[in-house]
C-alpha positions as a printed Julia matrix, in Angstrom:
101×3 Matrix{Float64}:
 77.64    8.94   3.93
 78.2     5.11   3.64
 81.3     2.78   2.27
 80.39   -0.26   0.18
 81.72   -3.45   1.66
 83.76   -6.23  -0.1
 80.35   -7.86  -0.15
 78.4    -5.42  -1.47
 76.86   -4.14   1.55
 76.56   -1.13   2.9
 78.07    0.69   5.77
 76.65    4.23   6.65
 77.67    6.99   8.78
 77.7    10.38   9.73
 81.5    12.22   9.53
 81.64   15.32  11.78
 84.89   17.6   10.86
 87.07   16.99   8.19
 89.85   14.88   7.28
 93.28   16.51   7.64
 91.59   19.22   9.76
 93.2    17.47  13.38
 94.72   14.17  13.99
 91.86   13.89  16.67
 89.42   11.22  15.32
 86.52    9.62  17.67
 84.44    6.99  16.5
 81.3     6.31  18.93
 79.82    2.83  18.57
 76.06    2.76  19.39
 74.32   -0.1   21.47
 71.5    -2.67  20.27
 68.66   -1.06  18.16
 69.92    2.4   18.28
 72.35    4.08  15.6
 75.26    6.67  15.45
 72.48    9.4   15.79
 71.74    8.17  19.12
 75.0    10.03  19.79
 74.15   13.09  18.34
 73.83   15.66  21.48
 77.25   13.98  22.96
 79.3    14.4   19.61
 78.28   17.96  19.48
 80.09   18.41  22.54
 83.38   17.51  21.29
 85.87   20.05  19.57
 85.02   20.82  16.25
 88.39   20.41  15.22
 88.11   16.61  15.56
 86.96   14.73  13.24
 83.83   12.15  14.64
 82.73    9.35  13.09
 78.93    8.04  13.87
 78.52    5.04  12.0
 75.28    2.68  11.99
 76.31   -0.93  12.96
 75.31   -3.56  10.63
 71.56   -4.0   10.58
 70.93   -1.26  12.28
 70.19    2.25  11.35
 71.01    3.16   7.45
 73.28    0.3    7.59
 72.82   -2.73   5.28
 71.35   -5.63   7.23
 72.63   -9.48   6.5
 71.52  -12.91   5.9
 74.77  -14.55   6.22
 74.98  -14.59  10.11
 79.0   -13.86  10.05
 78.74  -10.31   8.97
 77.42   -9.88  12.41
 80.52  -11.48  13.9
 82.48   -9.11  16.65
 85.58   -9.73  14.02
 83.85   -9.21  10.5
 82.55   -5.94  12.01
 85.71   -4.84  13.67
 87.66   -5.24  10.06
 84.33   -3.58   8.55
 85.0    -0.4   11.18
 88.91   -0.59  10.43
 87.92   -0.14   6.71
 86.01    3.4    7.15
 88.51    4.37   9.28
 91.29    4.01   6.66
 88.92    5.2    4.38
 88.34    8.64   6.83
 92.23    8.48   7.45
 91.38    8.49  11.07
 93.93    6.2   13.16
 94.75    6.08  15.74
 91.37    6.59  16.85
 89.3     7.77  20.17
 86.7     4.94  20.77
 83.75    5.04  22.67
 80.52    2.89  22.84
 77.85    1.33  25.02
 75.77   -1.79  25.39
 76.63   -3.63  22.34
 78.82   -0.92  20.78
């Protein structure tokens, strides 16, 4: 799955469970060169009444990469997250992440 960004790009990500199936949402943030699949065998782990969120950071995975060195900003890509997340209808939300995530 991916959302299109305001500028164009594109934002993938794996959704495990469904929307409006709990009010339990985790979102796990991967570290530098990996990708939401990288936590694939620990997201299986969790209830599959929540709904998880995988998503590949910017440049990284399925995930559109950038020339415009701000996308990569810790801000733009907080917003960017924010935006699937109302998208999902997943706040509040469970984070997790390592490294850079």
């Amino acid at each position: 799955m991916h959302i299109t960004l305001d500028d164009g790009s594109v934002l993938s990500y794996v959704l495990l469970g469904q929307p409006g199936q709990s009010d339990q949402t985790t979102m796990l943030l991967h570290g530098f060169t990996g990708s939401g699949d990288s936590w694939r065998e620990i997201a299986n782990r969790i209830p599959s009444t929540w709904r998880v969120i995988l998503p590949d950071l910017p440049g990284h995975g399925k995930s559109s990469a950038h020339g415009n060195l701000n996308f990569y900003r810790m801000e733009t890509v907080a917003n960017n997250l924010a935006k699937l997340l109302d998208q999902q209808g997943g706040k509040p939300v469970h984070l997790l992440g390592y490294s850079m995530g």
